[in-house]
N, C-alpha and C positions, 0 to 999 in steps of 0.2 A: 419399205424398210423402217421408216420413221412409225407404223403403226405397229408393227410387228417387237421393237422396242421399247413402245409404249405398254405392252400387254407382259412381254417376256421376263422384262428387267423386274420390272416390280412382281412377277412368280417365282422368280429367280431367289431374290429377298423375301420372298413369304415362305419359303419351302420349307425352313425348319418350323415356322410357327403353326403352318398346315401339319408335319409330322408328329406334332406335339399332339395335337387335337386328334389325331384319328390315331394314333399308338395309346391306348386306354387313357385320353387324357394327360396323359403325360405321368400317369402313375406308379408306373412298371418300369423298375429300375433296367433290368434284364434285357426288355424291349428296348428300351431307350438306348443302352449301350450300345446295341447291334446297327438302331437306325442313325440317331443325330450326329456321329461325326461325318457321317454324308451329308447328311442333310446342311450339315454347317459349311463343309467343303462347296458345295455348290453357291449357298448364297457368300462366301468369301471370293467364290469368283464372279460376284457380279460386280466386286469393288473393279476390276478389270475392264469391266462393259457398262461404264457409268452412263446413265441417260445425259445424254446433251443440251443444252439451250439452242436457240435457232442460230446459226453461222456458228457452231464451235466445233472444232474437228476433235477428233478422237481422244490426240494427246493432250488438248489445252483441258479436254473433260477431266483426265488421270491426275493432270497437275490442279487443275482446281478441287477435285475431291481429295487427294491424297495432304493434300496443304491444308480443306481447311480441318480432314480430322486430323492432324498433329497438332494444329490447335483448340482442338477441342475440347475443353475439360472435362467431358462426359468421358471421355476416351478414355484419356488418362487415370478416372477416375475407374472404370468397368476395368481396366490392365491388375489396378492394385488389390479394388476385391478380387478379383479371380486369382492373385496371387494370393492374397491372405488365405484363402477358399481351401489352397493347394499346401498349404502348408502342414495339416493337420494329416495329409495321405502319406506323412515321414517323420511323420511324432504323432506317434499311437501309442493309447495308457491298454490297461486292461479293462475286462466289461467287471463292474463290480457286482455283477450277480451270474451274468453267463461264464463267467472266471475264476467263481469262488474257490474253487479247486487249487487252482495255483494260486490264486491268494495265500490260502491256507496254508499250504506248502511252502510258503517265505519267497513267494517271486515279487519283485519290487511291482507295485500296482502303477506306478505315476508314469508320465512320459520319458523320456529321452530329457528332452528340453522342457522344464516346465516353466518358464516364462515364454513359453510360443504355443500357439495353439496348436491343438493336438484334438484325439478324436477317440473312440474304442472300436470303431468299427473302419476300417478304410472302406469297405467295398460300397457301406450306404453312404457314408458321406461324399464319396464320389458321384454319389447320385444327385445331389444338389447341387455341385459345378455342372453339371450334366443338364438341370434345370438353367443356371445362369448363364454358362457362358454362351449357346447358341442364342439365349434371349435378349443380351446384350449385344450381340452381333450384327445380329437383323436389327434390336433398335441402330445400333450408328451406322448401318447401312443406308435405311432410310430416313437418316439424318443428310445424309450426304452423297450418295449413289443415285436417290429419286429426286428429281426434280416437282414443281407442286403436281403436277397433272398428275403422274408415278403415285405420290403420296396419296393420291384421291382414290386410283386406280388398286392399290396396295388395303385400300380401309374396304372398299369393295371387296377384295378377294376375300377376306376374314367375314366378312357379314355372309357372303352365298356359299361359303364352308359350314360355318354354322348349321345354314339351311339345309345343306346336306346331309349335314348330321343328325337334323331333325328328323328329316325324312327317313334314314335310316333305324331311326328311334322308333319312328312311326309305323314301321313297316315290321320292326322285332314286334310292334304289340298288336301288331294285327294278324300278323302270320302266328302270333302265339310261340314265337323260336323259344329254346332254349336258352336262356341269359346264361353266360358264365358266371363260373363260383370265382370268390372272393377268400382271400385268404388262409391260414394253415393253422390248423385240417381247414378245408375247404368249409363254407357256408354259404348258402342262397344269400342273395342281398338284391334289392331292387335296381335292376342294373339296366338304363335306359341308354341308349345310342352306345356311346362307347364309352361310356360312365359308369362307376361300378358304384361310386357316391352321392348321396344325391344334391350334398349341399354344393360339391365343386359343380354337378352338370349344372343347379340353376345358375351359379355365380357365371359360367363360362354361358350359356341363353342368355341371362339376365343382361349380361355387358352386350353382347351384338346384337340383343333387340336394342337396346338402349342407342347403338351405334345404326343400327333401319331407320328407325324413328328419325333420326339427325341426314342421313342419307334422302330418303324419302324426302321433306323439309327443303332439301339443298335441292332438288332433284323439282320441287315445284318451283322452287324461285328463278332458276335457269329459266323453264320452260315459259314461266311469265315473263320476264325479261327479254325474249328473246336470247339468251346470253349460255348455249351449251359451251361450255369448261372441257377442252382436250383431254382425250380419252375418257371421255364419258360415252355412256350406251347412247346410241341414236334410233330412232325409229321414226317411219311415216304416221304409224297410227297416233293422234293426238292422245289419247286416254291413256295407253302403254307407253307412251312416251314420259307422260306425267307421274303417272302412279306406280309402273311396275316396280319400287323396292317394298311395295306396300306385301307383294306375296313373300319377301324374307320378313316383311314386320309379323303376317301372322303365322308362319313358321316359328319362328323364335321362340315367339309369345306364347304359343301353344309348346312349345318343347317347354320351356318355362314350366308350367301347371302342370306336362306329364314328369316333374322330375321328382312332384312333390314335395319339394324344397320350401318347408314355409317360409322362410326369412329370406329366399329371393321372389316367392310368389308376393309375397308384404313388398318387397323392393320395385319388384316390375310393377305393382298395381301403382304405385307413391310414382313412379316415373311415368305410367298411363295420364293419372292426373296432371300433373305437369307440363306433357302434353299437350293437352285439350286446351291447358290456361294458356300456353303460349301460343296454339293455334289460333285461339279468338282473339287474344293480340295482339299476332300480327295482322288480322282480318280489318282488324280496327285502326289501328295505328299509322302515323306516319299521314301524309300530303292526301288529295283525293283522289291523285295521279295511282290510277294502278286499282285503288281502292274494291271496285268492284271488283277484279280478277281474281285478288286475292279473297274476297268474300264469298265468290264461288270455289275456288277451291276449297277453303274453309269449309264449305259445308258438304264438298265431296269427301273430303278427307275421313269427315266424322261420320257420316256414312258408311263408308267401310270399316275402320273403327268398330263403328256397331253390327256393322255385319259379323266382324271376324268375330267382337265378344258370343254374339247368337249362337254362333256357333259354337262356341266352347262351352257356353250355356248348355248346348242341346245334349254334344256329343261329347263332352270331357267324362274320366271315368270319376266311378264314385271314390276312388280315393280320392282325389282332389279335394272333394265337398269332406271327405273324411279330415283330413289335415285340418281345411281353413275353419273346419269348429272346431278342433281342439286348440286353435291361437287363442292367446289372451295377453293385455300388456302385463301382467307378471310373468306369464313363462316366458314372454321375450326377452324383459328384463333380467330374468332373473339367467337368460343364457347369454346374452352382452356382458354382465358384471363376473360371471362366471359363480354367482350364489350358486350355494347347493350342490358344486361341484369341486371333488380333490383336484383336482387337475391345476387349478391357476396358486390352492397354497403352495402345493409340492414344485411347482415352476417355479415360484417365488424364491423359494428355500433354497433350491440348483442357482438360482440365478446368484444369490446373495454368496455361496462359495466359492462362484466362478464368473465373477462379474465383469472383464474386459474381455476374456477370448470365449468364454461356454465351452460346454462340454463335446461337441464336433456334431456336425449332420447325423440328424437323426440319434444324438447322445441321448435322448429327454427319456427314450422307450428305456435305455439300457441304466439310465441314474435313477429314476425316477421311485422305482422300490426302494429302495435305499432310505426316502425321504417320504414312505406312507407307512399309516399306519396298518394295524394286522387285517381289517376287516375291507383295506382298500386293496389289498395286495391283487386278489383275483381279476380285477377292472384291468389289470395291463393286458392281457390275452384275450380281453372282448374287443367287439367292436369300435376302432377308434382310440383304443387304450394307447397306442403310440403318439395321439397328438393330443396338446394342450388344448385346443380348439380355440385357441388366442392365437392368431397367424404372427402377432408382432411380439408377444412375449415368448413364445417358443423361437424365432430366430434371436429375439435377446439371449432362451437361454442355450439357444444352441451356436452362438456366433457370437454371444458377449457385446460388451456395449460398443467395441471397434466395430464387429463384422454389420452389426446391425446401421451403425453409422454409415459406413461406404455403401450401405445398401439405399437406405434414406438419401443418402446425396443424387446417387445414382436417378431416383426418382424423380428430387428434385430441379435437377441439373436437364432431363428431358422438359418438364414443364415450365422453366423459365424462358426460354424464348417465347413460346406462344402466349403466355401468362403477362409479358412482356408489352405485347403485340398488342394483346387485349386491352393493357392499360391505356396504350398510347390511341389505341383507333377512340376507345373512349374519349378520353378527353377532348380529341377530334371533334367526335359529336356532340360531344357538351356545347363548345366554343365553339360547333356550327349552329345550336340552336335547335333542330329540327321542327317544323309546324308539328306541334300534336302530339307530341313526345316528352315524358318528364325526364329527369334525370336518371331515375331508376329504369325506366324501359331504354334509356340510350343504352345502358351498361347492356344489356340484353342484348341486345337488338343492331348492337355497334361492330359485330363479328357473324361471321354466317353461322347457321344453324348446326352444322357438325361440328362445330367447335364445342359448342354449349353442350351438347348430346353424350360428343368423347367426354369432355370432362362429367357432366353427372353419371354416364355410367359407369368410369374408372372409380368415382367418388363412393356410386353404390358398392362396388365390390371391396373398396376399403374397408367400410362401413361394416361389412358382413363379416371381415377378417376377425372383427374385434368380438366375436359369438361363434365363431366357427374357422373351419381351418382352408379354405376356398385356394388362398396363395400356396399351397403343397402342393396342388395339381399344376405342372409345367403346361398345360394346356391356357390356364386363368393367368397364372403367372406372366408369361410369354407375351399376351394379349394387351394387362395391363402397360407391360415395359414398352412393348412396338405401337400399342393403339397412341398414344403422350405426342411421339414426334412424326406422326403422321398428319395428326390433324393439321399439322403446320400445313398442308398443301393449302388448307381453305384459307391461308389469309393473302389479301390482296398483293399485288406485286413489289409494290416500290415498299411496305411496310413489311413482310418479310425478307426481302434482301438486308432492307437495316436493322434484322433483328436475326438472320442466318446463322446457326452455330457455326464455330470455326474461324469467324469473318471476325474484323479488328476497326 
């Protein structure tokens, strides 16, 4: 019973974030309606069926989960956006171009309430409650429902979802399937796994290779140690016991290069590197206790490493190779700063008329003419013309400087415990000294490896946000909000109890 709760409880909490990923990414308003209130419903009942501690019976598990999220401030926090969210589905203006009609005709254009946020379209802006609120869900689930093992068990299920997706990605371009069309009128678009975009498919690869790499890592240090972490995979074979997250690292990695996504394929390789540096290390690092094991590992690791590269070498197609020549750091540049592109003035300009609440989910497509000139007009009905491809200026301009705020808290508010944790084990190892270690490598080196991993790939997909639109896909979305308070399961025992949200 106790294993079967180990496995359950934490799919139970992953369900809407697995829904998200395999319902086109999370793109599809339509889809989404019909699945996530289930999906939500299910992982709300697993606040019901809260994983236990060893001697804690069922009720003392409801009253310690239900107590400490009352005190939670994330809670409270995720309750008020989701209202502010809701506010604009009962204060609707008109669309000032899909509307000109009755404009014309003398119908008042403005809200109801125009000191409350309000929206022109109810049905899409319901579709970004529809992104948040199951992703906040599952985050304070397992904030509070999973115990650490849960949380380890829970970052597991998102990395061999992933992998599946790959494989189903892998299998549309070998079988040659039919990709579905993309938008109205319909148009071909390169459409890999269940991604019709390619920048959200690398961003959503990019972060759970990011997150193998840090599993993998955690997954040799047990094994050297002696020291396998409850609910983890077990196995007799030594090699498979060590290495198997290594086949989601080159799944990933390889779905990564077929999304052709250059600014996550530039992302994943910046995190390959990174890798290797922290591999050698840790190979190096630290007492001479251990020393060797780790130095063999080290050189199996990179091994496969280069096997998987070889491979992608041999058999990746020629788009790939077509992409990574047309990068150069000015096109990168110049798509980070948004040069060269109306999109970030005309945001600018919405923003600056509607600066505390914006103009309602998905307002940017419907204001945005209004605010270009004549020879940009046609760019709103291409490709992408709905999004600013600035993830954090388009919710300024579509949520205003309030909704943008409760959202940023939101984020912040996951990352301070573990962020917390991380200080404190540090200075720990400072004031312990370690033989062979600077100060710089303590900071490192002071937290286990999934730690480090969540956060660099949460950091990449930030990073990406500010050149493209990656956080519109509830799939990338979802991942960033739940990946934050799961890494908490890797911190050690008596330093996350004194750092547990909810607790006083």
């Amino acid at each position: 019973m106790v294993r079967i709760s180990a496995i359950l409880v934490p799919l139970l909490v992953a369900v809407p974030v697995l829904a998200f990923a395999w319902t086109y990414g999370g793109t599809r308003a339509q889809e989404l309606l019909r699945v996530m209130p289930w999906a939500s419903l299910v992982c709300a009942g697993s606040f019901l069926l809260p994983q236990r501690h060893p001697g804690e019976s069922w009720g003392a598990s409801l009253r310690r989960v239900f107590t400490a999220a009352v005190r939670d401030p994330f809670v409270w926090t995720a309750l008020v956006l989701l209202a502010y969210l809701a506010i604009p589905l009962f204060n609707v203006s008109l669309c000032p171009v899909c509307d000109w009609k009755a404009i014309d005709a003398g119908v008042n254009p403005f809200p109801r309430f125009r000191w409350l946020p309000f929206c022109a379209h109810p049905g899409e802006h319901l579709s970004v409650i529809v992104w948040f609120a199951p992703s906040l869900l599952v985050a304070a689930a397992v904030r509070h429902v999973l115990v650490r093992a849960g949380k380890r068990v829970f970052l597991e299920l998102l990395v061999w979802n992933a992998a599946a997706l790959a494989l189903l990605g892998f299998a549309q371009t070998v079988t040659g399937a039919q990709f579905p069309y993309w938008g109205t009128p319909p148009r071909p678009v390169h459409f890999f796994s269940v991604f019709g975009y390619a920048n959200m498919a690398g961003a959503f690869f990019g972060l759970t290779y990011t997150l193998s790499l840090g599993l993998w890592l955690q997954r040799l240090t047990d094994i050297e140690g002696g020291d396998l972490k409850p609910g983890t995979f077990r196995t007799d074979h030594p090699f498979l016991a060590a290495h198997y997250p290594a086949l989601a690292v080159g799944l990933t990695l390889c779905a990564v290069l077929a999304t052709v996504s250059r600014a996550s394929i530039i992302l994943a390789v910046a995190v390959t590197a990174v890798f290797v540096a922290y591999l050698v290390m840790r190979a190096f690092s630290g007492n001479d206790w251990g020393r060797g094991r780790r130095f063999r590992s080290c050189v199996t690791v990179l091994s496969l490493m280069l096997g998987i590269f070889a491979a992608v070498y041999v058999y990746a197609p020629p788009t790939v190779g077509h992409e990574l020549r047309t990068l150069s750091s000015f096109s990168v540049a110049d798509r980070v700063t948004g040069k060269g592109e109306y999109h970030t003035r005309v945001a600018t300009a919405i923003m600056r008329d509607f600066p505390l609440f914006g103009v309602g989910g998905w307002g940017y497509r419907h204001f945005s003419p209004v605010y270009m000139k004549p020879g940009e007009k046609p760019g709103v009905g291409a490709s992408g013309g709905a999004n600013v491809h600035n993830d954090y200026l388009q919710f300024l301009v579509e949520h205003g400087l309030v909704g943008f705020s409760l959202m940023a808290a939101c984020v912040w508010l996951l990352m301070l415990p573990t962020g917390r944790a991380w200080r404190q084990l540090t200075i720990q190892a400072i004031a312990a000294g370690r033989s062979g270690m600077g100060a710089s490598t303590q900071v490192v080196f002071a937290v286990q490896a999934p730690i480090i991993w969540g956060v660099l790939g949460v950091a990449a997909v930030l990073v990406h946000a500010f050149g493209d639109c990656p956080l519109r896909s509830a799939a990338v979305l979802s991942h960033v909000l739940t990946v934050l308070p799961a890494l908490f399961g890797f911190l050690p025992h008596a330093v996350g109890e004194a750092n547990r949200p909810g607790t006083k």
